[in-house]
mmCIF file as gemmi writes it, N, C-alpha and C atoms, coordinates in Angstrom:
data_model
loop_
_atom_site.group_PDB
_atom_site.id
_atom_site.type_symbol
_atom_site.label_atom_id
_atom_site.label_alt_id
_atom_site.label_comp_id
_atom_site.label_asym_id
_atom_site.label_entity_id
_atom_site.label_seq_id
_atom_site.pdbx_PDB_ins_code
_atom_site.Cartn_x
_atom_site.Cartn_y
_atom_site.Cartn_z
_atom_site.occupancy
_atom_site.B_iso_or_equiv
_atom_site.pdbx_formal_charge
_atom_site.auth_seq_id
_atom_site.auth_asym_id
_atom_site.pdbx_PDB_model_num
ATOM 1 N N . UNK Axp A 1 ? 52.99 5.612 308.836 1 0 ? 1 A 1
ATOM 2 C CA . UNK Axp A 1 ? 52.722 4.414 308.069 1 0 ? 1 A 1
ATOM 3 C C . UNK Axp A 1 ? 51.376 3.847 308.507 1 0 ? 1 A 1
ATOM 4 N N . UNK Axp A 2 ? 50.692 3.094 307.632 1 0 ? 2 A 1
ATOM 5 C CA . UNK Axp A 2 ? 48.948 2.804 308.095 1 0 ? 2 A 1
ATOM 6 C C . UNK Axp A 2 ? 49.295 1.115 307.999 1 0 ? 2 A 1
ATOM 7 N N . UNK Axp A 3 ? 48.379 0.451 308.754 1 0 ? 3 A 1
ATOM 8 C CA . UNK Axp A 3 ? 48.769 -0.654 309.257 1 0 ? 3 A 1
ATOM 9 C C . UNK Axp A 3 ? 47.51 -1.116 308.562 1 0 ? 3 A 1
ATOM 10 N N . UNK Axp A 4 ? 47.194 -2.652 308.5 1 0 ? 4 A 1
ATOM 11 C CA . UNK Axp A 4 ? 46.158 -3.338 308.285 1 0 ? 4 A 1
ATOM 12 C C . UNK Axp A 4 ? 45.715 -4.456 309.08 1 0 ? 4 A 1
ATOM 13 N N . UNK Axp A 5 ? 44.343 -4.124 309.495 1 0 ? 5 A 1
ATOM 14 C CA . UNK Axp A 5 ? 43.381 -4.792 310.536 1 0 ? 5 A 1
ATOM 15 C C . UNK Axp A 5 ? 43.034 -6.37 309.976 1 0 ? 5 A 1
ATOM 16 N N . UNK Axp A 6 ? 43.993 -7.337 310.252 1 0 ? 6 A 1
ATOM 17 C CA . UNK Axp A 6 ? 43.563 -8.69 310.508 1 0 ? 6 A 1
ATOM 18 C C . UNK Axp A 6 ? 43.857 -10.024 311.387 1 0 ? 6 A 1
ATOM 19 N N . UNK Axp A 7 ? 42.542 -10.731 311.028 1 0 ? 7 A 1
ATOM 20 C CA . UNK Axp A 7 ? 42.242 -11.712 312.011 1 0 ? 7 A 1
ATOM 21 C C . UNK Axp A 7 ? 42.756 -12.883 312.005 1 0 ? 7 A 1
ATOM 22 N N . UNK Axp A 8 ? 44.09 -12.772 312.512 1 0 ? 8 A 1
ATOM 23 C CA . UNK Axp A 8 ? 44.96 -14.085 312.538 1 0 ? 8 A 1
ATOM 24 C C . UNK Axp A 8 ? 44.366 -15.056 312.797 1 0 ? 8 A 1
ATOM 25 N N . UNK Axp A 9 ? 43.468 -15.6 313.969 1 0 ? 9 A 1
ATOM 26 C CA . UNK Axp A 9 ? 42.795 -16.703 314.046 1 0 ? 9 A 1
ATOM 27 C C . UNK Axp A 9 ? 42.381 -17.162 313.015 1 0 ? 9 A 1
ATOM 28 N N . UNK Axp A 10 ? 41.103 -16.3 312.971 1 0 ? 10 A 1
ATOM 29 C CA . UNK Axp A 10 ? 39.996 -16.678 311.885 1 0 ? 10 A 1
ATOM 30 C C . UNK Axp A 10 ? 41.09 -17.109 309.907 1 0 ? 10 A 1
ATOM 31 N N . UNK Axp A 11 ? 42.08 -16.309 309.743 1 0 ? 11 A 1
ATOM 32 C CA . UNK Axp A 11 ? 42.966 -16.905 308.524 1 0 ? 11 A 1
ATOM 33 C C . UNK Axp A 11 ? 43.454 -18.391 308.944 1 0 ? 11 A 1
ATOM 34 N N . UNK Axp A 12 ? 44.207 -18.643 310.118 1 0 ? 12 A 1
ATOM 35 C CA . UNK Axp A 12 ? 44.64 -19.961 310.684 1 0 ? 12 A 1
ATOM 36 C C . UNK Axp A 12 ? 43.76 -21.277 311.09 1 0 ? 12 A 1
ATOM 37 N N . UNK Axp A 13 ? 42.503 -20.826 310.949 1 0 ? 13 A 1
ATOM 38 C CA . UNK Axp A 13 ? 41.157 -21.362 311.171 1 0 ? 13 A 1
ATOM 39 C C . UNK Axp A 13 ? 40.745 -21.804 309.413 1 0 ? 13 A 1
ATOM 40 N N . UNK Axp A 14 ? 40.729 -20.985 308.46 1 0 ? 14 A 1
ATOM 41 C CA . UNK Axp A 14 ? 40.505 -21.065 307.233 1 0 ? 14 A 1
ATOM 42 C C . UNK Axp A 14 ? 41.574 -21.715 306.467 1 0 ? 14 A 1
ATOM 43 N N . UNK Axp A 15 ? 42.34 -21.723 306.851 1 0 ? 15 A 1
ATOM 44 C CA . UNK Axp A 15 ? 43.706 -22.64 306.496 1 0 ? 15 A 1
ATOM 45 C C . UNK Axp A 15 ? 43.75 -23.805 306.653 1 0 ? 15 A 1
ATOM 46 N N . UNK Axp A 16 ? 43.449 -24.323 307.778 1 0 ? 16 A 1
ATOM 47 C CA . UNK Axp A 16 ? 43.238 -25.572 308.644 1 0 ? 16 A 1
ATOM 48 C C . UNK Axp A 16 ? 42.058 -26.247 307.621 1 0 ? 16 A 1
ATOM 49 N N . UNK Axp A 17 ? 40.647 -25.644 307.349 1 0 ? 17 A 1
ATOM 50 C CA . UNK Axp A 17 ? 40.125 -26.302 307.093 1 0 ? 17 A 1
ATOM 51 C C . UNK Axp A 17 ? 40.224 -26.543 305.729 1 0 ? 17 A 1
ATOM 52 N N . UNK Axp A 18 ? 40.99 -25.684 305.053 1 0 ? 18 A 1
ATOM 53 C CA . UNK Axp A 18 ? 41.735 -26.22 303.538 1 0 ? 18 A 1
ATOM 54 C C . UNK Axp A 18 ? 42.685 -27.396 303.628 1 0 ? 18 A 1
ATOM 55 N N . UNK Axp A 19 ? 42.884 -27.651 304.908 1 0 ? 19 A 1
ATOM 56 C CA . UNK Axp A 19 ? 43.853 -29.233 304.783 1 0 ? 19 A 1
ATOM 57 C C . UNK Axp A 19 ? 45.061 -28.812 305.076 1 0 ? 19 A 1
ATOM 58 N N . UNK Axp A 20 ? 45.432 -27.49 305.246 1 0 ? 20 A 1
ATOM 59 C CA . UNK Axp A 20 ? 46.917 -27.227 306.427 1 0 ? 20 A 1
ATOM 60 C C . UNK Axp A 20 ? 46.99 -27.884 307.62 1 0 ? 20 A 1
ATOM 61 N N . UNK Axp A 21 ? 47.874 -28.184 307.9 1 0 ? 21 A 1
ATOM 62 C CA . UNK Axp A 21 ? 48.145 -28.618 309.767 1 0 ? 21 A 1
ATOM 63 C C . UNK Axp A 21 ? 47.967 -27.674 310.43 1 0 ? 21 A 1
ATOM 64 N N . UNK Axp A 22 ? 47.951 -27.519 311.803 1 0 ? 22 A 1
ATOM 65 C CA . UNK Axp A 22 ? 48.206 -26.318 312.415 1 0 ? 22 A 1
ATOM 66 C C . UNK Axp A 22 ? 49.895 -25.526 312.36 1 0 ? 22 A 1
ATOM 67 N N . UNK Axp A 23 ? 50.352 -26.82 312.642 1 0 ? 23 A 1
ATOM 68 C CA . UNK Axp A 23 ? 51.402 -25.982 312.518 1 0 ? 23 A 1
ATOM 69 C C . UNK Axp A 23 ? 52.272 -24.916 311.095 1 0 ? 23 A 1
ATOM 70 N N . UNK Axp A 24 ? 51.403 -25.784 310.299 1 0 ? 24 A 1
ATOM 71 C CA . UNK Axp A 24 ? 51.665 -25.295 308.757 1 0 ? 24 A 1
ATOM 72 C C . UNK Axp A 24 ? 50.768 -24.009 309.205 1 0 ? 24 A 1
ATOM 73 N N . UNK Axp A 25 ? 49.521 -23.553 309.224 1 0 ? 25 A 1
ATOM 74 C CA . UNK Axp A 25 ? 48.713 -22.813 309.096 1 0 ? 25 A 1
ATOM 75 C C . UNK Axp A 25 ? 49.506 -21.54 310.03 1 0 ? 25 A 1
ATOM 76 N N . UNK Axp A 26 ? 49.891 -21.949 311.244 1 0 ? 26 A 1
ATOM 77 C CA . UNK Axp A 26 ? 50.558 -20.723 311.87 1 0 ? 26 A 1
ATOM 78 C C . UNK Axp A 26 ? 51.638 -20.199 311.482 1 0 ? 26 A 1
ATOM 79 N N . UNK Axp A 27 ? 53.125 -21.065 310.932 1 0 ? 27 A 1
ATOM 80 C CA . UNK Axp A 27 ? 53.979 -21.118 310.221 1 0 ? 27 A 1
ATOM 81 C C . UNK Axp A 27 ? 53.579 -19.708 309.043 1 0 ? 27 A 1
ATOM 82 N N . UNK Axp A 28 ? 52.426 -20.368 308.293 1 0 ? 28 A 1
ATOM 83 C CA . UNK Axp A 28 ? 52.213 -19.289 307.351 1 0 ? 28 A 1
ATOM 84 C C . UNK Axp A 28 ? 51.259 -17.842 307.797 1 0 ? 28 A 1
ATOM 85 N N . UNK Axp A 29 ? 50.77 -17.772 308.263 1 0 ? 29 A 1
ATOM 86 C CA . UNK Axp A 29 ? 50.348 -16.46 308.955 1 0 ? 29 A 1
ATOM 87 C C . UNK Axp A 29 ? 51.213 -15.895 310.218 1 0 ? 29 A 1
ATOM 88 N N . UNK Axp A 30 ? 52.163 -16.742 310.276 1 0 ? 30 A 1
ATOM 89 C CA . UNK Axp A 30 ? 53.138 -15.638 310.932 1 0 ? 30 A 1
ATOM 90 C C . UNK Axp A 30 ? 54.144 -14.582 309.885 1 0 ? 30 A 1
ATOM 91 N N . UNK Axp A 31 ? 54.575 -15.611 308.794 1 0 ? 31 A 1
ATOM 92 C CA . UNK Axp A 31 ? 55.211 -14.986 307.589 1 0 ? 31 A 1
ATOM 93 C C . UNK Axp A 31 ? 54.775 -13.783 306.994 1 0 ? 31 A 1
ATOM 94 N N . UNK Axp A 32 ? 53.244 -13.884 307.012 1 0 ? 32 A 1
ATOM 95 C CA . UNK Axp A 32 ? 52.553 -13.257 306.368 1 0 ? 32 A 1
ATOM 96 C C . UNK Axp A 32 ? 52.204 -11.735 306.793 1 0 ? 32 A 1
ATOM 97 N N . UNK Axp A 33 ? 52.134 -12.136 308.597 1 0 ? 33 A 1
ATOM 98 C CA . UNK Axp A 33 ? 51.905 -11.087 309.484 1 0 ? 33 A 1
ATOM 99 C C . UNK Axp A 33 ? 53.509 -10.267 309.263 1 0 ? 33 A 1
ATOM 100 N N . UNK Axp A 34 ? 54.672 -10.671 309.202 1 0 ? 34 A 1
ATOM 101 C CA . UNK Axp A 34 ? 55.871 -10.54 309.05 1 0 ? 34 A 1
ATOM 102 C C . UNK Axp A 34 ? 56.125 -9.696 308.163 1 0 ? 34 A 1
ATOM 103 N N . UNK Axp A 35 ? 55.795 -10.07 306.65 1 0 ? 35 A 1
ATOM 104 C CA . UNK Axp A 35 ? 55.695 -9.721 305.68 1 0 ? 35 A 1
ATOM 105 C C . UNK Axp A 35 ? 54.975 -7.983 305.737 1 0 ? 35 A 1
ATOM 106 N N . UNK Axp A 36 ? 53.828 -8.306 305.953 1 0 ? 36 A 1
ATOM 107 C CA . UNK Axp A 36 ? 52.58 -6.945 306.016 1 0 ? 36 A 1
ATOM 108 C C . UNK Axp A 36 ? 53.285 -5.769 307.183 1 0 ? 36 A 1
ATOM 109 N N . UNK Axp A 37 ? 54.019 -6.492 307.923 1 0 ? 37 A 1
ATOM 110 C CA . UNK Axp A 37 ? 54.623 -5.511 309.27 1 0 ? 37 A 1
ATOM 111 C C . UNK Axp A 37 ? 55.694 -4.603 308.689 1 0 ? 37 A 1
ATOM 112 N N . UNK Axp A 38 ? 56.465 -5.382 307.865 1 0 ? 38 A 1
ATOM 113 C CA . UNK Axp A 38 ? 57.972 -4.891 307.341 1 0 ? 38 A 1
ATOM 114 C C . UNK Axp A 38 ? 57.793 -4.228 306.389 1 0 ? 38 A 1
ATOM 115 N N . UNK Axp A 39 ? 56.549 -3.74 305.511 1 0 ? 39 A 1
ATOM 116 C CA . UNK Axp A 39 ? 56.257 -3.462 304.134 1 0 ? 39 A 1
ATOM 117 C C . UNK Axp A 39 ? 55.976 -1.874 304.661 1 0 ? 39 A 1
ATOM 118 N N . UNK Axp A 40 ? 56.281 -0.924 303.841 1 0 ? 40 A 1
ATOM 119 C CA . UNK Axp A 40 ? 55.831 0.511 303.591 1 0 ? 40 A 1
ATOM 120 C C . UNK Axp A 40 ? 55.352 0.902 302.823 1 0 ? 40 A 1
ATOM 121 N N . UNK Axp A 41 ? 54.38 1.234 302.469 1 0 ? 41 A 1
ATOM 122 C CA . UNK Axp A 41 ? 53.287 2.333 301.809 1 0 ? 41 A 1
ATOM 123 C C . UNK Axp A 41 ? 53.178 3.232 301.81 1 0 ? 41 A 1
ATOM 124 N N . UNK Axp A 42 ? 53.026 4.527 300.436 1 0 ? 42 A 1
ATOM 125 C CA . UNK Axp A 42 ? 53 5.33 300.73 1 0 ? 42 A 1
ATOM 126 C C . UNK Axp A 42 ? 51.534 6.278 300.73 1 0 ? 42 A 1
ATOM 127 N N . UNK Axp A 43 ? 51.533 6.789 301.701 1 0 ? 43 A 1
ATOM 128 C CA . UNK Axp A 43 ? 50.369 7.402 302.29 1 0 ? 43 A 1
ATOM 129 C C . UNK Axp A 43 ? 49.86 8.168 301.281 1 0 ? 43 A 1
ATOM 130 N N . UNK Axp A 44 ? 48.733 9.297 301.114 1 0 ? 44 A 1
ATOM 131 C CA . UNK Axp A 44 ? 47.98 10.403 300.239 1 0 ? 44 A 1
ATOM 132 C C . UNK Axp A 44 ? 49.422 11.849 300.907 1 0 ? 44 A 1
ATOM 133 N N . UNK Axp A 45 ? 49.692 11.489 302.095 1 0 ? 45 A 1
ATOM 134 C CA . UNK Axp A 45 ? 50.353 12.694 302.066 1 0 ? 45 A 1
ATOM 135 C C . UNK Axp A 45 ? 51.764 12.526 301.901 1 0 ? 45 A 1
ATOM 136 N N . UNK Axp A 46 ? 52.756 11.724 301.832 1 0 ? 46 A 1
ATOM 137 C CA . UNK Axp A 46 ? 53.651 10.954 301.017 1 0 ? 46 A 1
ATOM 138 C C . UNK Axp A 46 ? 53.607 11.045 299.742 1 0 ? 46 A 1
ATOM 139 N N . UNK Axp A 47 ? 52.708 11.301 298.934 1 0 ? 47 A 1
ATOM 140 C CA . UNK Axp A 47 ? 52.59 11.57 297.58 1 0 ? 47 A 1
ATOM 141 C C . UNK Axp A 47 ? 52.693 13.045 297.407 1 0 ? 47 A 1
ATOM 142 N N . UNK Axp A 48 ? 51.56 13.779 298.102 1 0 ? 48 A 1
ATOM 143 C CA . UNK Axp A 48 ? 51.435 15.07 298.125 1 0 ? 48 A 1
ATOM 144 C C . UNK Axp A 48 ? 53.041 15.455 297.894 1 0 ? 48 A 1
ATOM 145 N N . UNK Axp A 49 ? 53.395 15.428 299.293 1 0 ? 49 A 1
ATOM 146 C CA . UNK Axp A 49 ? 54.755 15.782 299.014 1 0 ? 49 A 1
ATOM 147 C C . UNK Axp A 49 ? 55.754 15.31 297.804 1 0 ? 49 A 1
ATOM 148 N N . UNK Axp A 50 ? 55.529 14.363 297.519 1 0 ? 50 A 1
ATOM 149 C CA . UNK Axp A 50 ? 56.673 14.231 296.543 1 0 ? 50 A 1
ATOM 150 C C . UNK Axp A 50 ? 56.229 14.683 295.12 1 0 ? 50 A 1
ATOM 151 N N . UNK Axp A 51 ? 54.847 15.234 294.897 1 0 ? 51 A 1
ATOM 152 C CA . UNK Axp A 51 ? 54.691 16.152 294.073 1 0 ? 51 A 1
ATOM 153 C C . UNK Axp A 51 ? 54.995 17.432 293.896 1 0 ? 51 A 1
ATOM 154 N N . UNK Axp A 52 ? 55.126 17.936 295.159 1 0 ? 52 A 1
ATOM 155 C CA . UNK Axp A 52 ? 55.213 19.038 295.619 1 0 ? 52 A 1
ATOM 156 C C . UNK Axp A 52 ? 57.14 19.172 295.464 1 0 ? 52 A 1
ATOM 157 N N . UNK Axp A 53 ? 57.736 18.758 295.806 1 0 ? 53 A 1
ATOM 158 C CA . UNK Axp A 53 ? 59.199 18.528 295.836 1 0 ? 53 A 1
ATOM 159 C C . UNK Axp A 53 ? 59.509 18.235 294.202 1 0 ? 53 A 1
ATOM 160 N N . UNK Axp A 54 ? 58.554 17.526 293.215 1 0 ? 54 A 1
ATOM 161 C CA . UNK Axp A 54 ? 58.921 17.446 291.858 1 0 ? 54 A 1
ATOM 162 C C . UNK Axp A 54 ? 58.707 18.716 291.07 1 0 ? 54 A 1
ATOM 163 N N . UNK Axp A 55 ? 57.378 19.302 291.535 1 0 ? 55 A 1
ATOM 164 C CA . UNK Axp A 55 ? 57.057 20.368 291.013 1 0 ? 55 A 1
ATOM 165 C C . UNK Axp A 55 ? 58.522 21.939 291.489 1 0 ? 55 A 1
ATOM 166 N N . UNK Axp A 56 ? 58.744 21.85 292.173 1 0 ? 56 A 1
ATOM 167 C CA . UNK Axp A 56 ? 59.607 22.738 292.936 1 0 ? 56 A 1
ATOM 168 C C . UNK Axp A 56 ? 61.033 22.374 291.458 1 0 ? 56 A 1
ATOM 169 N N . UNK Axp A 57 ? 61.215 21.165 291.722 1 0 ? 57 A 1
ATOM 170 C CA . UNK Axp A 57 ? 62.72 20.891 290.484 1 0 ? 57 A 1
ATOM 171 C C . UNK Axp A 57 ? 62.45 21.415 289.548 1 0 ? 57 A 1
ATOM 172 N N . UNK Axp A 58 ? 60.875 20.805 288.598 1 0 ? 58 A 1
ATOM 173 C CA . UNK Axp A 58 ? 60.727 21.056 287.461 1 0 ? 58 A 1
ATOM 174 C C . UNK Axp A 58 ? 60.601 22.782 287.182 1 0 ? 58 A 1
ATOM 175 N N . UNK Axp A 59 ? 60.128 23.581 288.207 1 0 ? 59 A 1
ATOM 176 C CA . UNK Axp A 59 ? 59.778 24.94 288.332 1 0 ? 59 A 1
ATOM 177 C C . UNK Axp A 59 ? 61.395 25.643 288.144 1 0 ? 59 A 1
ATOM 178 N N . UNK Axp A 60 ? 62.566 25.111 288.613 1 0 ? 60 A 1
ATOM 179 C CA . UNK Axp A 60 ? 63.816 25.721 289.276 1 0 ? 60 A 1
ATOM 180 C C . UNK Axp A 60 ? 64.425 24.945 287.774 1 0 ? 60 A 1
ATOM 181 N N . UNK Axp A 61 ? 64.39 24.211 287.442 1 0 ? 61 A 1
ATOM 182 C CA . UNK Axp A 61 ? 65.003 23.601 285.867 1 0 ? 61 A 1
ATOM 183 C C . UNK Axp A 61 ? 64.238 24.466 284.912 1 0 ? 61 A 1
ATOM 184 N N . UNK Axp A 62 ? 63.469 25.011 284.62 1 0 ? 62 A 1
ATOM 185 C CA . UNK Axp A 62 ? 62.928 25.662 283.643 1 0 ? 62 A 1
ATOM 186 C C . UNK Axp A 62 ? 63.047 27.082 283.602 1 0 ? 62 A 1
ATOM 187 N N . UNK Axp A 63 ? 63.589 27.554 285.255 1 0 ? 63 A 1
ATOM 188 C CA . UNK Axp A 63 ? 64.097 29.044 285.501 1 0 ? 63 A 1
ATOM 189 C C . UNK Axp A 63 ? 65.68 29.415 284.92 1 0 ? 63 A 1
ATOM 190 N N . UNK Axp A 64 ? 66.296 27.807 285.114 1 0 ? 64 A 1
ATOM 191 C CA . UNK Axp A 64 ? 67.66 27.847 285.079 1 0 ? 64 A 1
ATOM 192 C C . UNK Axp A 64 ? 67.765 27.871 283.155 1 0 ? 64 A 1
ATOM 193 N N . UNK Axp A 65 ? 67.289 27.028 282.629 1 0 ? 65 A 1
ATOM 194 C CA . UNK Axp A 65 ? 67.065 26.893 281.417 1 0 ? 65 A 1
ATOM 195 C C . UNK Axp A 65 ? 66.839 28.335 280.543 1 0 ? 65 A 1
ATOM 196 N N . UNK Axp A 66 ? 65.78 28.835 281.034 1 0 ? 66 A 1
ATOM 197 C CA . UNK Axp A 66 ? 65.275 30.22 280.661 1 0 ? 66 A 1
ATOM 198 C C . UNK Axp A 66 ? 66.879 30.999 280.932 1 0 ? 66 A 1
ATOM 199 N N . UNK Axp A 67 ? 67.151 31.103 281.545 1 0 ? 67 A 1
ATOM 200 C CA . UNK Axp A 67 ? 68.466 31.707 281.899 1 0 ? 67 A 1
ATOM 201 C C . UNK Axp A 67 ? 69.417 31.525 281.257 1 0 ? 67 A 1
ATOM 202 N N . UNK Axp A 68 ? 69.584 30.49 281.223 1 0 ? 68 A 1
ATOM 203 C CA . UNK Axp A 68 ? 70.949 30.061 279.967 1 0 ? 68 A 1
ATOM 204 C C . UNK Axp A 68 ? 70.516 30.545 278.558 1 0 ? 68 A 1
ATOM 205 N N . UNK Axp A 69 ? 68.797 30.562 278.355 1 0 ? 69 A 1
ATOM 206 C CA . UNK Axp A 69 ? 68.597 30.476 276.993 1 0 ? 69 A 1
ATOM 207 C C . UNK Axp A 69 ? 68.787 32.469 276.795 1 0 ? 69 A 1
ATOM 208 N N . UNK Axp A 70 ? 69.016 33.308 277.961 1 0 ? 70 A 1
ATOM 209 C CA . UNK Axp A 70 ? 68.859 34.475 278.008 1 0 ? 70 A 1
ATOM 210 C C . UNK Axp A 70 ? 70.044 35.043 278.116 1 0 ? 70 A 1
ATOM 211 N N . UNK Axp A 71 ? 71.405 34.452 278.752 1 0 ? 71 A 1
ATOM 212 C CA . UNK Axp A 71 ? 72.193 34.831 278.37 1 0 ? 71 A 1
ATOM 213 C C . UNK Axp A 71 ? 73.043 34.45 276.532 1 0 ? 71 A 1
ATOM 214 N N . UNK Axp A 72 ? 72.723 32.899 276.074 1 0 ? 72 A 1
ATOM 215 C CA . UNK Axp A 72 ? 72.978 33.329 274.935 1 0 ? 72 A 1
ATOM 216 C C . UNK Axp A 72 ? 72.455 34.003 274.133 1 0 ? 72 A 1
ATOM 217 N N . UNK Axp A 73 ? 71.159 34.554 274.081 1 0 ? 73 A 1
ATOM 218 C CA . UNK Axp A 73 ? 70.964 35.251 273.436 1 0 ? 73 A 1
ATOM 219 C C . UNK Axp A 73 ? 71.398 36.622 273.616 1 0 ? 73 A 1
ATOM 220 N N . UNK Axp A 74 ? 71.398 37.349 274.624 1 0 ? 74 A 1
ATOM 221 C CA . UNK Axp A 74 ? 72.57 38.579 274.703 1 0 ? 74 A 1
ATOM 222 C C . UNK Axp A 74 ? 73.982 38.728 274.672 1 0 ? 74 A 1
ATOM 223 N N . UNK Axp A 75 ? 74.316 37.479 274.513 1 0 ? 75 A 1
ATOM 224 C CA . UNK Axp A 75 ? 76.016 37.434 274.363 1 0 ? 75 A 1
ATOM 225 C C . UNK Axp A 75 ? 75.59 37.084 272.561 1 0 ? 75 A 1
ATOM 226 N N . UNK Axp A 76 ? 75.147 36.815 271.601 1 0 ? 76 A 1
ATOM 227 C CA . UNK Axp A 76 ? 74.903 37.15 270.199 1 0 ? 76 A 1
ATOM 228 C C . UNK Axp A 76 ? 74.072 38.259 269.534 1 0 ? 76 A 1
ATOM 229 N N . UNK Axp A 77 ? 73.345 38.883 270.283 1 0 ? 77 A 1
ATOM 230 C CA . UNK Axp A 77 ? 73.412 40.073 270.07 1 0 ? 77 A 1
ATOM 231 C C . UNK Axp A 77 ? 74.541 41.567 270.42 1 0 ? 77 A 1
């Protein structure tokens, strides 16, 4: 999982001078830090794979298909 580089101060600093309290300002960049910690993303190779795993179904559904479509046709001939 890839994490993201920020500057709690400097947000709690920019907060403050929008007219938050401090304690409001930390309150909310702890949530926030909370929030961003607990969250998952999925990576370039997280995708890869789950293309790779779709392609594999769709490849094995279209073998199975072909198959069914090959035995009815030799059970009517």
């Amino acid at each position: 999982m890839s994490s993201i580089a920020f500057d709690t101060h400097k947000f709690v600093k920019r907060l403050q001078s929008s007219g938050l309290t401090p304690e409001q300002a930390e309150a909310l960049v702890d949530a926030l830090k909370d929030a961003v910690t607990d969250s998952q993303v999925a990576t370039k190779h997280d995708l890869a794979e789950l293309k790779y795993d779709l392609l594999k179904w769709i490849v094995g559904l279209a073998l199975a298909q072909f198959g069914v479509l090959i035995g009815i046709l030799l059970r009517l001939a």
